[in-house]
Gaussian input, Z-matrix of N, CA and C with variables (Angstrom, degrees):
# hf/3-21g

backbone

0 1
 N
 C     1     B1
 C     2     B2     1     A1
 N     3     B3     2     A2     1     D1
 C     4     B4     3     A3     2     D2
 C     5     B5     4     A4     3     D3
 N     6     B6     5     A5     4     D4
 C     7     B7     6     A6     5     D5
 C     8     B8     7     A7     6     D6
 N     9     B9     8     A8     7     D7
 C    10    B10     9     A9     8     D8
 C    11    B11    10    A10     9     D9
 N    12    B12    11    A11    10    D10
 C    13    B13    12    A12    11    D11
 C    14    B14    13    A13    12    D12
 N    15    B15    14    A14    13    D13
 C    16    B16    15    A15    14    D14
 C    17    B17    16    A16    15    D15
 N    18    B18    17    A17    16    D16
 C    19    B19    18    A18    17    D17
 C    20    B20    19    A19    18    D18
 N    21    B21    20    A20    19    D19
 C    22    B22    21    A21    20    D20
 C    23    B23    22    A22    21    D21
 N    24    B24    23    A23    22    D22
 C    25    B25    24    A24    23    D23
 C    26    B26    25    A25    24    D24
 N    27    B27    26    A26    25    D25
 C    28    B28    27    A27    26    D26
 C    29    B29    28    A28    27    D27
 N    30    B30    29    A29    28    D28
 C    31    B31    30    A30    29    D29
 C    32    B32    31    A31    30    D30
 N    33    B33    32    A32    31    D31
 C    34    B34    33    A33    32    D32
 C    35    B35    34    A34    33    D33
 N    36    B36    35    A35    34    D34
 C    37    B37    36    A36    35    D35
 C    38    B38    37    A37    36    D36
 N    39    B39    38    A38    37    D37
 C    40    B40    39    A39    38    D38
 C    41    B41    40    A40    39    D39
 N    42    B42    41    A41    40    D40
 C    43    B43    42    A42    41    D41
 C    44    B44    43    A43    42    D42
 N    45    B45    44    A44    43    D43
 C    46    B46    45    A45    44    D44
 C    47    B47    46    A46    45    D45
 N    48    B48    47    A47    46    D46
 C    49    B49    48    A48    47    D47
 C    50    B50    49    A49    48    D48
 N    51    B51    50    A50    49    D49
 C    52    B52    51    A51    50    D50
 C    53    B53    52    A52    51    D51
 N    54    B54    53    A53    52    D52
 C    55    B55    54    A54    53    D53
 C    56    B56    55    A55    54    D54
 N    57    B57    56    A56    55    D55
 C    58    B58    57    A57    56    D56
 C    59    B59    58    A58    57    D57
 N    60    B60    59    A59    58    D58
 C    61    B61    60    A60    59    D59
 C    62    B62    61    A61    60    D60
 N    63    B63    62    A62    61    D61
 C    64    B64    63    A63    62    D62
 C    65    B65    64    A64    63    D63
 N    66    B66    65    A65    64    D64
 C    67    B67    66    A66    65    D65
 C    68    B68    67    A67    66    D66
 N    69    B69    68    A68    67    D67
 C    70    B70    69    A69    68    D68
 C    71    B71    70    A70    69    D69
 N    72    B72    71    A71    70    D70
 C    73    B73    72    A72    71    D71
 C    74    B74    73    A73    72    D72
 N    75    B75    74    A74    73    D73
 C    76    B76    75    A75    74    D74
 C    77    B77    76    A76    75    D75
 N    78    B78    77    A77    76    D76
 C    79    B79    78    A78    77    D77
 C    80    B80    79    A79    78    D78
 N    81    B81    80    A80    79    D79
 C    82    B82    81    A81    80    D80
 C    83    B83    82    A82    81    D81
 N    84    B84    83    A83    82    D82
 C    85    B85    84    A84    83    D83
 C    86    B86    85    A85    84    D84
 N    87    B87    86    A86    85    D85
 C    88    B88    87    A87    86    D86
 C    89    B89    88    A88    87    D87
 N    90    B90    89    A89    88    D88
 C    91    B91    90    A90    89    D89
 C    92    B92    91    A91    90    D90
 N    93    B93    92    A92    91    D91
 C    94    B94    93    A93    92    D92
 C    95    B95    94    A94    93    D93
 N    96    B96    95    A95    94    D94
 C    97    B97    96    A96    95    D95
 C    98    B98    97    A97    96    D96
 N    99    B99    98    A98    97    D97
 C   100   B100    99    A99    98    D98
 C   101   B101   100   A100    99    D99
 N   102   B102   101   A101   100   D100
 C   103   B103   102   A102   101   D101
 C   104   B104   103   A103   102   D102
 N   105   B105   104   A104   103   D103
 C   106   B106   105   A105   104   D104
 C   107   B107   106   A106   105   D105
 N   108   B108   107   A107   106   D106
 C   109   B109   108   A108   107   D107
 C   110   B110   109   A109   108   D108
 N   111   B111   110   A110   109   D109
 C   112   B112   111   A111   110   D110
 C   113   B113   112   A112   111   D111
 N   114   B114   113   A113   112   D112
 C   115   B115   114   A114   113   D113
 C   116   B116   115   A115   114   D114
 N   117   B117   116   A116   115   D115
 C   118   B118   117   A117   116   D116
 C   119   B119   118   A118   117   D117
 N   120   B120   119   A119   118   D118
 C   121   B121   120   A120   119   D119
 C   122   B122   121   A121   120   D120
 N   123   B123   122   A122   121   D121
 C   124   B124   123   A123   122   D122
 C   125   B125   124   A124   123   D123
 N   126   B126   125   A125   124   D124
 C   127   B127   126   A126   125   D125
 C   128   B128   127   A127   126   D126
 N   129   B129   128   A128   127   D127
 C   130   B130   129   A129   128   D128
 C   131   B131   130   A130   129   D129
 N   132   B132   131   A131   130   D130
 C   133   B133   132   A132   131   D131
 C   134   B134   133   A133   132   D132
 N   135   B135   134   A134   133   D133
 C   136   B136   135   A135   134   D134
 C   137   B137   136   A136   135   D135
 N   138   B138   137   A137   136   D136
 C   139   B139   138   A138   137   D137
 C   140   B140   139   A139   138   D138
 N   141   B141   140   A140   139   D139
 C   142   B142   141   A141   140   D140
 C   143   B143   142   A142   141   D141
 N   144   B144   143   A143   142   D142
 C   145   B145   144   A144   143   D143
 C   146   B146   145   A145   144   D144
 N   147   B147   146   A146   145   D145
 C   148   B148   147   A147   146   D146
 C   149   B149   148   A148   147   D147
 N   150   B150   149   A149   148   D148
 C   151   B151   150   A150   149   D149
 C   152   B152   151   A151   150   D150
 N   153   B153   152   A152   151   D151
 C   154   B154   153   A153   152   D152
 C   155   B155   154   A154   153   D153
 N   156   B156   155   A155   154   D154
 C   157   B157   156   A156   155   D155
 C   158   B158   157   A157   156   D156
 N   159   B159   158   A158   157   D157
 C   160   B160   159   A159   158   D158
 C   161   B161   160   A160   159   D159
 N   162   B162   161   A161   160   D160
 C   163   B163   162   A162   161   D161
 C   164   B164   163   A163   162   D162
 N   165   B165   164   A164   163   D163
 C   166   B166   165   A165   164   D164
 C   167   B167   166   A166   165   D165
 N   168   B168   167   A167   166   D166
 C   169   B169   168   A168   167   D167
 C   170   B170   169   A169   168   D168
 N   171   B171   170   A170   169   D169
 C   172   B172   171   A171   170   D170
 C   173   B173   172   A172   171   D171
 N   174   B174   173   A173   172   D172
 C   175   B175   174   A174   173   D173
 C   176   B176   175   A175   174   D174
 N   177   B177   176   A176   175   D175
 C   178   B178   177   A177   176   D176
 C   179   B179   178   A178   177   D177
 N   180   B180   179   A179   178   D178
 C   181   B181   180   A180   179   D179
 C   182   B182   181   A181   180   D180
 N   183   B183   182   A182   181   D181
 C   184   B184   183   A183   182   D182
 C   185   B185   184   A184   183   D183
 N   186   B186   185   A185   184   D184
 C   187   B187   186   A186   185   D185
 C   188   B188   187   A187   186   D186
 N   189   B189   188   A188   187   D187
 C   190   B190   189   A189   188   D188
 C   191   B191   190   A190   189   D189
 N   192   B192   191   A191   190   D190
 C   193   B193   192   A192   191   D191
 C   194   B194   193   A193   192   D192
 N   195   B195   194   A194   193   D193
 C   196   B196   195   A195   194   D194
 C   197   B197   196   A196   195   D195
 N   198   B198   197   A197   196   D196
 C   199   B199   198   A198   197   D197
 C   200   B200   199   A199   198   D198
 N   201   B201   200   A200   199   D199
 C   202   B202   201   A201   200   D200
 C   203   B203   202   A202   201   D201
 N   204   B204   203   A203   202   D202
 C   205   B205   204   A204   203   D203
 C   206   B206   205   A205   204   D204
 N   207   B207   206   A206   205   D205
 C   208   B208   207   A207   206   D206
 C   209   B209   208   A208   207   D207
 N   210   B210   209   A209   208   D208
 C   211   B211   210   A210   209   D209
 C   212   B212   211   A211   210   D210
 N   213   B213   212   A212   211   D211
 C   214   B214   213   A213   212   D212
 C   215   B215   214   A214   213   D213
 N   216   B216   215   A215   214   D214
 C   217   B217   216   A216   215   D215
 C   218   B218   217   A217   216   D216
 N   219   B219   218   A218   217   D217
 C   220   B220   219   A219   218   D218
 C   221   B221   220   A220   219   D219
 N   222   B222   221   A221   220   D220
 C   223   B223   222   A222   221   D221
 C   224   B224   223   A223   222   D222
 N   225   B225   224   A224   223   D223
 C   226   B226   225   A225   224   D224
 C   227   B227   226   A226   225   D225
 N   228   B228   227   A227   226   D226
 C   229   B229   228   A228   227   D227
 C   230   B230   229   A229   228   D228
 N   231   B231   230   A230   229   D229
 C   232   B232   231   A231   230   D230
 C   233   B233   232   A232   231   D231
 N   234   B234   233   A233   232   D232
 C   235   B235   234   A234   233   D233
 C   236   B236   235   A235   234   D234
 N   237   B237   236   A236   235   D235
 C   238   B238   237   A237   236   D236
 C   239   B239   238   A238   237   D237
 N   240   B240   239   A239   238   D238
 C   241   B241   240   A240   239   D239
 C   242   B242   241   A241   240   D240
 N   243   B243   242   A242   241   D241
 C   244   B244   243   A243   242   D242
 C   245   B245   244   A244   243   D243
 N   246   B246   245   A245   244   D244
 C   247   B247   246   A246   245   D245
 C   248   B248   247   A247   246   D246
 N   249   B249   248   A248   247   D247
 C   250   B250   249   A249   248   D248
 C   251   B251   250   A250   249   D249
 N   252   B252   251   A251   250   D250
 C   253   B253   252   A252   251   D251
 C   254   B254   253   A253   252   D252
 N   255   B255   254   A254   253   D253
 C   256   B256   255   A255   254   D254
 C   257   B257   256   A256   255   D255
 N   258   B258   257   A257   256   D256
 C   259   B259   258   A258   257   D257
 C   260   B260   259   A259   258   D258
 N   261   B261   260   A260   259   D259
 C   262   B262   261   A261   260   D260
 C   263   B263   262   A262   261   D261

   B1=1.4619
   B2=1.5190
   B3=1.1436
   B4=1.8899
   B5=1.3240
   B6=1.0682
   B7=1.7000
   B8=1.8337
   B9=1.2172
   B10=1.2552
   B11=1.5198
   B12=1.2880
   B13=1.7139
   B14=1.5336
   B15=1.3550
   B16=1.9767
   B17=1.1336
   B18=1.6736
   B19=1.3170
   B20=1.4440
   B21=1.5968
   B22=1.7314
   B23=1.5630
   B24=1.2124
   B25=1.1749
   B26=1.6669
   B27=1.3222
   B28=1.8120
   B29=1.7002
   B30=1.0477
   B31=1.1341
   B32=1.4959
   B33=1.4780
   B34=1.2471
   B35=1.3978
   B36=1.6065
   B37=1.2555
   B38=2.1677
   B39=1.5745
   B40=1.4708
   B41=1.9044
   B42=1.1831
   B43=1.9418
   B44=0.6979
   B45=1.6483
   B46=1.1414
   B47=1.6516
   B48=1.7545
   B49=1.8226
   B50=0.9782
   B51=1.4403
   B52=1.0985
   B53=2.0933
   B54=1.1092
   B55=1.1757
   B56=1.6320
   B57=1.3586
   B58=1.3308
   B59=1.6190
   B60=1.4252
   B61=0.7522
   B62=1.6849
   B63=0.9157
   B64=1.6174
   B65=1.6735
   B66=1.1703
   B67=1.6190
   B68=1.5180
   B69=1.5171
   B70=1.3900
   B71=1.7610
   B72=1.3025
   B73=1.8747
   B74=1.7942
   B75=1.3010
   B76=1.5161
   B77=1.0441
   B78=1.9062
   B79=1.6172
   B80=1.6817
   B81=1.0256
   B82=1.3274
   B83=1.1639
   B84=1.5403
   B85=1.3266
   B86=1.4687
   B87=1.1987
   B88=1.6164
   B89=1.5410
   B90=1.3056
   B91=1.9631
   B92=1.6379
   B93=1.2341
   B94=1.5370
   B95=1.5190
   B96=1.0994
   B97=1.3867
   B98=1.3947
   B99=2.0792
   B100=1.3737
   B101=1.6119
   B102=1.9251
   B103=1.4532
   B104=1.8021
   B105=1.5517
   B106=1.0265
   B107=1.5397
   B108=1.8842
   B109=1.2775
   B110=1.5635
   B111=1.0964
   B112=1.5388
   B113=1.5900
   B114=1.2032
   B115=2.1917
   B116=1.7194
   B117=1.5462
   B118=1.5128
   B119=1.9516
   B120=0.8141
   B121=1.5248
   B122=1.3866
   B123=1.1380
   B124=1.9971
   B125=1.0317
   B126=1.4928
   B127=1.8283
   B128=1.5613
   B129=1.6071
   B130=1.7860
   B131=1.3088
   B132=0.9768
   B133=1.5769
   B134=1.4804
   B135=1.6412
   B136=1.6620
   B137=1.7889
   B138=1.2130
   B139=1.9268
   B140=1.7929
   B141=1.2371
   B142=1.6544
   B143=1.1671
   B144=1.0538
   B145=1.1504
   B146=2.1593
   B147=1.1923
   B148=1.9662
   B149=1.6702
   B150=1.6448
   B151=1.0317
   B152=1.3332
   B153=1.4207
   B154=1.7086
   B155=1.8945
   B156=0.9843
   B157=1.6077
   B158=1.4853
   B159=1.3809
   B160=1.3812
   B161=1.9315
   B162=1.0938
   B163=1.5934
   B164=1.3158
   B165=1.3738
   B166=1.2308
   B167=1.5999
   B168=1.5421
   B169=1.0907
   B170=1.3946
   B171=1.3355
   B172=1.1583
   B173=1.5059
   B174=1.5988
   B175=1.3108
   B176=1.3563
   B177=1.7070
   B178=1.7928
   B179=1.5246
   B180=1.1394
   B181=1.6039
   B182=1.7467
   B183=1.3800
   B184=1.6199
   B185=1.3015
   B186=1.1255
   B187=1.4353
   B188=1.8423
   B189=0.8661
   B190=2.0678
   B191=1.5401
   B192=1.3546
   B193=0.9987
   B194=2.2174
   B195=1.4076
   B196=1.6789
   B197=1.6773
   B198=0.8652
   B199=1.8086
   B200=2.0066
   B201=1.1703
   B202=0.7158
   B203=1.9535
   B204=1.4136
   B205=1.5479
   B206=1.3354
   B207=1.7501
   B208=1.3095
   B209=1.3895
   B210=1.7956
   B211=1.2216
   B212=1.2813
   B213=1.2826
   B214=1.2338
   B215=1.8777
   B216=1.4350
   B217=1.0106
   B218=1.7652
   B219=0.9029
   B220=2.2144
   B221=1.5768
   B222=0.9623
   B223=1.1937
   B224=0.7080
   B225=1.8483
   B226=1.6165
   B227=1.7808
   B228=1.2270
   B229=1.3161
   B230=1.7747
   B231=0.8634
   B232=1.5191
   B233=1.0025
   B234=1.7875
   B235=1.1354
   B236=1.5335
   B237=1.2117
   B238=1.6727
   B239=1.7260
   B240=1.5213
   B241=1.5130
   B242=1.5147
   B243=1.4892
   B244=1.4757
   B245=1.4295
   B246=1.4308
   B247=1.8237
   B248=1.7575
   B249=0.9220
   B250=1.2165
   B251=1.4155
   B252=1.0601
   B253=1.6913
   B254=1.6744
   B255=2.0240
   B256=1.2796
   B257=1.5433
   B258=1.1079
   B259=1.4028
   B260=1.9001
   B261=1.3133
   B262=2.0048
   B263=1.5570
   A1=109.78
   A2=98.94
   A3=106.85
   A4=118.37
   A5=131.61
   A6=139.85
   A7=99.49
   A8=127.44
   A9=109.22
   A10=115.74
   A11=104.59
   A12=134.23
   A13=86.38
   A14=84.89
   A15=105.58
   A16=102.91
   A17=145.26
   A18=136.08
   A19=106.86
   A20=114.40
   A21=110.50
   A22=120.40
   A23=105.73
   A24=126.30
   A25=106.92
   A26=114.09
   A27=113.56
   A28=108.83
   A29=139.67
   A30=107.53
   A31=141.47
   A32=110.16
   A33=132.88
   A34=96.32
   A35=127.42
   A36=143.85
   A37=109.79
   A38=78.04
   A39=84.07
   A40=106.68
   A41=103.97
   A42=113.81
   A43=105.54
   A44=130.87
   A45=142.04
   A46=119.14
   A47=99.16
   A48=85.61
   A49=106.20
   A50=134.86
   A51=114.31
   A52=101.33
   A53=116.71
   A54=110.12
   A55=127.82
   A56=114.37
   A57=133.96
   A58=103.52
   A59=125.46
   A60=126.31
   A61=80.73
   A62=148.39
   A63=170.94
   A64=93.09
   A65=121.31
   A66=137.32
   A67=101.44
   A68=121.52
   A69=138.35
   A70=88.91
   A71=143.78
   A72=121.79
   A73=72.37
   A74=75.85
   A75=123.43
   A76=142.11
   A77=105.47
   A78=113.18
   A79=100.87
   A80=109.72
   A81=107.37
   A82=147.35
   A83=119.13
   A84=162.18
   A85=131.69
   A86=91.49
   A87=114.84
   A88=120.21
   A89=149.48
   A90=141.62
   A91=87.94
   A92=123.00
   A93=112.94
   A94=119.55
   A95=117.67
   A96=105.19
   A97=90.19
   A98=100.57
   A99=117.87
   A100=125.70
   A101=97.79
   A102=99.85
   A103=115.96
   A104=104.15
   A105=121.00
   A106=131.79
   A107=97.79
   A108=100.82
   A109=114.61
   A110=121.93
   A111=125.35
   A112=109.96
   A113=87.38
   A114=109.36
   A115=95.47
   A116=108.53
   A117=100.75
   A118=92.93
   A119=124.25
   A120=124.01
   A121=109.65
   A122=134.23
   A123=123.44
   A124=124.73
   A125=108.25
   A126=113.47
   A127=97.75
   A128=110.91
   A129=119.17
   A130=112.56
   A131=115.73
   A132=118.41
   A133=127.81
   A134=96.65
   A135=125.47
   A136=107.13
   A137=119.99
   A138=98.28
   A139=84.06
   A140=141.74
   A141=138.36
   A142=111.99
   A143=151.21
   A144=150.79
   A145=123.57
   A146=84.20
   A147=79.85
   A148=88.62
   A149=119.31
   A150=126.46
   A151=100.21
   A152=101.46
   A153=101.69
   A154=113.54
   A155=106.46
   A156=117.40
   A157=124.18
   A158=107.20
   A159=132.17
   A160=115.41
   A161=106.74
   A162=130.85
   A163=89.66
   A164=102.72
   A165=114.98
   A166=137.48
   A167=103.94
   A168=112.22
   A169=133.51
   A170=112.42
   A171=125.97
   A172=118.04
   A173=96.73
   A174=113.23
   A175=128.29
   A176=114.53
   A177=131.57
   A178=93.41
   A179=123.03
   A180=123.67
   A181=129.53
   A182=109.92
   A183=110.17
   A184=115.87
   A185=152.93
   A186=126.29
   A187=92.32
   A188=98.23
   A189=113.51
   A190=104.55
   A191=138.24
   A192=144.18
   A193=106.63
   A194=89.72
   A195=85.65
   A196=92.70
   A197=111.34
   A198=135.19
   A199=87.03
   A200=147.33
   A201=152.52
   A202=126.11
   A203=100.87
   A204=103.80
   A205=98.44
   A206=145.36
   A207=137.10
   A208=118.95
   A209=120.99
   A210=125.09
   A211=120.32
   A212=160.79
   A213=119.37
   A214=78.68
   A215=127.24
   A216=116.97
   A217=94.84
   A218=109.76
   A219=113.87
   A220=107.83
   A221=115.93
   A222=143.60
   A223=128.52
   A224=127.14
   A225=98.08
   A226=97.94
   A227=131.65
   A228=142.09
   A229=89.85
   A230=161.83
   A231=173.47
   A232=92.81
   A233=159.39
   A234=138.78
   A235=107.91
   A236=154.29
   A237=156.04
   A238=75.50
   A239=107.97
   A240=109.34
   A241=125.55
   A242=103.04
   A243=121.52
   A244=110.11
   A245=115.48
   A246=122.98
   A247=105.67
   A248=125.48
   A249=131.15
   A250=116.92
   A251=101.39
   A252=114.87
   A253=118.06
   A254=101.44
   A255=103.44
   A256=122.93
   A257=129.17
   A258=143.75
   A259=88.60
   A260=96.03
   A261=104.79
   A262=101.68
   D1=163.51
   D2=171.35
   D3=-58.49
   D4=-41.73
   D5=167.04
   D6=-64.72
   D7=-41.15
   D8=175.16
   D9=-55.15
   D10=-51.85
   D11=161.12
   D12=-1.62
   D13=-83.22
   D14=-144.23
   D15=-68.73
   D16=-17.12
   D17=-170.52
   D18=-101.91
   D19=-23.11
   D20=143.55
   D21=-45.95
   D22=-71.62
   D23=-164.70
   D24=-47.01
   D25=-55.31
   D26=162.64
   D27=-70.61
   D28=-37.24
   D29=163.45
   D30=-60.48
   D31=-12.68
   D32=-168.46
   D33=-91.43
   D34=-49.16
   D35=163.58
   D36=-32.37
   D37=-68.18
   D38=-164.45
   D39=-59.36
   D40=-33.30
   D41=167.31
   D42=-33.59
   D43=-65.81
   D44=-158.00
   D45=-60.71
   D46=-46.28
   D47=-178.98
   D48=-88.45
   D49=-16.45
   D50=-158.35
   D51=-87.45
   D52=-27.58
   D53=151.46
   D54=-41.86
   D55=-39.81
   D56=-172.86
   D57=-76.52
   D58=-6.20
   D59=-140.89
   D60=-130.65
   D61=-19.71
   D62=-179.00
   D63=77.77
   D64=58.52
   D65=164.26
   D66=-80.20
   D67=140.41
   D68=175.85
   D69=-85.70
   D70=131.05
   D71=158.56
   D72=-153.96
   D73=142.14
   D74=134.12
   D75=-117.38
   D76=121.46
   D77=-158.52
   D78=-100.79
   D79=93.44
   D80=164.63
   D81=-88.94
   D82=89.83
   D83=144.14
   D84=0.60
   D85=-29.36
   D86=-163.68
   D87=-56.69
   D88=137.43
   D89=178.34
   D90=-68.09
   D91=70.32
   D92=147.60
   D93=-122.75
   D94=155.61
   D95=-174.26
   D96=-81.54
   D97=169.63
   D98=-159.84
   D99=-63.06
   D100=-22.55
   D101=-172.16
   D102=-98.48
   D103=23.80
   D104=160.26
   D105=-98.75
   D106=-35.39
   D107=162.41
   D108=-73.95
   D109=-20.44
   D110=-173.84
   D111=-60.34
   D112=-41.41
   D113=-163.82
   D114=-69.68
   D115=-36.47
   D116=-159.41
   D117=-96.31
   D118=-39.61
   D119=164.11
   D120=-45.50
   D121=-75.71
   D122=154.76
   D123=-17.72
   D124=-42.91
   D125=-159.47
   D126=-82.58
   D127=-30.59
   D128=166.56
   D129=-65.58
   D130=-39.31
   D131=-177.07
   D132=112.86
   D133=-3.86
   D134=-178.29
   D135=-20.61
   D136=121.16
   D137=-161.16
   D138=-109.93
   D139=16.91
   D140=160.69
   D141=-132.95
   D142=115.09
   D143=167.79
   D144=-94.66
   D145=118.61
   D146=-167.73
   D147=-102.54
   D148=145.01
   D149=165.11
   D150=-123.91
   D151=120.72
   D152=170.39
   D153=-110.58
   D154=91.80
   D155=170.95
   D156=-103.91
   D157=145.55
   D158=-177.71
   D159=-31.51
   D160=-23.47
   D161=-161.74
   D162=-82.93
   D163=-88.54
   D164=-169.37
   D165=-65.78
   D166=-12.37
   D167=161.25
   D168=-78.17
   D169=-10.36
   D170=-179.53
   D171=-71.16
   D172=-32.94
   D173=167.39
   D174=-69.15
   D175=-12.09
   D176=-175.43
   D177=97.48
   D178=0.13
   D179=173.71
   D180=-44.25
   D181=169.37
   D182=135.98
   D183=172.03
   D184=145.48
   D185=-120.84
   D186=-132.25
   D187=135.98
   D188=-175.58
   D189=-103.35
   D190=135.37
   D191=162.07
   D192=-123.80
   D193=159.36
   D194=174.49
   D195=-131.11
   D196=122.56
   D197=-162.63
   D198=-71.35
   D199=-35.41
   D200=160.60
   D201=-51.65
   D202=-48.65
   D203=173.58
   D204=-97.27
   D205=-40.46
   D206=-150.54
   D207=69.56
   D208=23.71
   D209=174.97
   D210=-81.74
   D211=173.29
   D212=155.24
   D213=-138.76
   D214=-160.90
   D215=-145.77
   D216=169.82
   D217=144.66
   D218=175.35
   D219=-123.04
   D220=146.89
   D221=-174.25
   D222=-144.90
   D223=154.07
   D224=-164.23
   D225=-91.21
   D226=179.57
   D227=-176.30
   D228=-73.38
   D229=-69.61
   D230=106.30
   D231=47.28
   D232=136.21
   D233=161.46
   D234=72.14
   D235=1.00
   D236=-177.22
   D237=-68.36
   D238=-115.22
   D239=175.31
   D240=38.67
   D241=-82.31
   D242=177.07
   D243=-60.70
   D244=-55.65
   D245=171.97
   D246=-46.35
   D247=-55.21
   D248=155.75
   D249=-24.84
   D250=-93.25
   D251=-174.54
   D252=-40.16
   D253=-39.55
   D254=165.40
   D255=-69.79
   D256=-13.82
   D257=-164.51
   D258=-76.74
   D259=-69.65
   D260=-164.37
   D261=-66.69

């Protein structure tokens, strides 16, 4: 669908700078549902976690967590990157 579209398309986006950005991420892609990628991103040690979903993107969203506090927090996709970078 078109909303699948677009939550590729910003995740693929957000890959990009934050690589550009000399960011370590792993975009994980994978047909699992979310609380599997969550468990195995922890179990790595992943210390930001970006969720980009259909919901919230609609809104210009995408949602930041720090695996360390369990806060999580929205932002717009515009600026994610930088929130990021300030986070690590």
């Amino acid at each position: 669908t078109n909303r699948d579209e677009a939550v590729v398309n910003a995740a693929e986006g957000l890959y990009e700078d934050l690589l550009a950005k000399g960011v370590d991420v792993l975009l994980d892609d994978r047909d699992e549902r979310p609380g599997v990628k969550f468990n195995d991103a922890d179990l790595i040690g992943v210390p930001v976690r970006v969720v980009i979903g259909s919901k919230s993107l609609a809104d210009g969203n995408v949602e930041l967590s720090l695996r360390r506090e369990g806060e999580k927090e929205l932002v717009p996709l515009e600026g994610a990157a930088e929130r990021v970078v300030g986070l690590l």
